[in-house]
N, C-alpha and C positions, 0 to 999 in steps of 0.2 A: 504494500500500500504506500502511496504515496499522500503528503501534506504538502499544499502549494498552499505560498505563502505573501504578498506583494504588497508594499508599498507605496499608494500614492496618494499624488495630490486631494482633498476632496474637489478641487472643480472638477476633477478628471468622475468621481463617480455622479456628483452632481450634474453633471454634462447628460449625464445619461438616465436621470432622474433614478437612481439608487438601483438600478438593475443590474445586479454586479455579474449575473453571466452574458451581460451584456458588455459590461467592464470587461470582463476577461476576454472575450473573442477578441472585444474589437483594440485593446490597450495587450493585453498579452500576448495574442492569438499573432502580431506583428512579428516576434520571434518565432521563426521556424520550428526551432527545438520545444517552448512552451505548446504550440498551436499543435504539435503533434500530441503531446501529450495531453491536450486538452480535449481533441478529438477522440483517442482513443480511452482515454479514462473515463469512470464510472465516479458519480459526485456521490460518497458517502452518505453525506448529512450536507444542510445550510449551509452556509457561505458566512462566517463571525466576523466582525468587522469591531475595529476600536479605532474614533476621531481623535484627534489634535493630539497623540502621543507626543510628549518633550522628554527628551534627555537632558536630565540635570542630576545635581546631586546639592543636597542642602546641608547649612549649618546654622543649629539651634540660634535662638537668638537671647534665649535668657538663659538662666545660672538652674540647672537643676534638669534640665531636659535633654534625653537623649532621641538619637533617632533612631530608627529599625526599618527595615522594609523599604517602601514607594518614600514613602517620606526621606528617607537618605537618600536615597539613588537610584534611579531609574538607568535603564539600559533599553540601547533601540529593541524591540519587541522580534525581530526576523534572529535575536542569538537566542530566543528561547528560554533567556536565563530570571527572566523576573521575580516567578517564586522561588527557585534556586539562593538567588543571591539574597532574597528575602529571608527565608530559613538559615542559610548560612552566617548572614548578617546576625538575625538576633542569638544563631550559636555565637559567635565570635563577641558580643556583646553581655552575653551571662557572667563569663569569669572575671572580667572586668570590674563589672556592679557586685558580684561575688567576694571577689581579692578586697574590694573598695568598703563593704557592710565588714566585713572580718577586721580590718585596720582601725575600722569604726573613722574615716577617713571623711570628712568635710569639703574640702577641694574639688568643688564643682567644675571648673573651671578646668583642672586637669583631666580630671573624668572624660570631660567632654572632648578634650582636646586627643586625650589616650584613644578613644573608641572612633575621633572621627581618621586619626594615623592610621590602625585599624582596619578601618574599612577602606580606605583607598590603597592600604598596601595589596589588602587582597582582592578589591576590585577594579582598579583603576585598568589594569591593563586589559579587562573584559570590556569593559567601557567601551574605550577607547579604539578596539578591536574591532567591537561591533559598528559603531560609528562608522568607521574607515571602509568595514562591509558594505555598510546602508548608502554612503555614497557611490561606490561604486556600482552597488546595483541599480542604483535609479537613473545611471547613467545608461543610456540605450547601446550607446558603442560601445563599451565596456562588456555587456550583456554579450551585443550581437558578434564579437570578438571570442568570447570565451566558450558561446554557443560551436561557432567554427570548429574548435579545439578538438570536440569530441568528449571522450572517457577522459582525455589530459585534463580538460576542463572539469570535470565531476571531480577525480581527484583530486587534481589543488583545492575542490571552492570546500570538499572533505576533509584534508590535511590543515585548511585554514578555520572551516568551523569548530574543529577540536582543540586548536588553541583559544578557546573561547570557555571553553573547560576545566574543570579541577582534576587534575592528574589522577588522586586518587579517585575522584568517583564515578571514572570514566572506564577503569582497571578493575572495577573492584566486581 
């Protein structure tokens, strides 16, 4: 089975008054390699859609508050990793508030500072990854380039989605 996944503008679905297999032929269906597979595949279920995604990442603004989840960080949506780095995140933020209630430790301020180091050690380079992804794909020549390729292409766009991954939960 496959998951087809795309990117784009709303005027681009709005153009077409929200009919996204209509979105798809006539926006996807332009690359050969998609349009094939759009012909011969079988549509599972609906077609999910989510507007105005931003990639950011945020930092508390008062003394006593930490962040977890969407609220820290958001990652383009096509690495897959949202709930991931969500659960990860608030692992990575347990021992922290843990070590900190044990010390019996007041220092809000480093707290915060500690958990927001924390999270861009270990997710800054997914970030940034996927970003670099997201641009490239919504670039047509890019696309219709790597389409050419063939299987070279699958495998690169495969050896570069796994760096988008935790080592070990990728092995495990």
């Amino acid at each position: 089975s496959t998951n087809l996944c795309a990117l784009l503008p709303e005027s681009v679905v709005k153009a077409r008054r929200g009919d996204l297999d209509r979105v798809a032929r006539e926006c996807l269906g332009k690359n050969p390699m998609l349009a094939r597979l759009l012909e011969s595949g079988e549509a599972g279920g609906d077609w999910k859609t989510v507007s105005s995604v931003q990639v950011q990442t945020s930092r508390p603004l008062y003394p006593g508050i930490l962040y977890v989840g969407d609220s820290q960080g958001t990652v383009d949506p096509l690495g897959g990793q949202g709930m991931t780095m969500a659960l990860l995140g608030a692992e990575l933020v347990a021992p922290i508030i843990e070590r900190s209630l044990l010390a019996k430790q007041a220092a809000e301020a480093d707290l915060q500072a500690e958990v927001q180091a924390s999270w861009h050690r270990r997710f800054d380079r997914r970030v940034h990854l996927c970003r670099a992804f997201h641009h490239m794909l919504i670039n047509p020549g890019v696309v219709d380039a790597a389409s050419s390729l063939g299987t070279l292409a699958s495998k690169f766009l495969a050896a570069c989605y796994r760096q988008t991954r935790d080592r070990e939960l990728t092995t495990a």
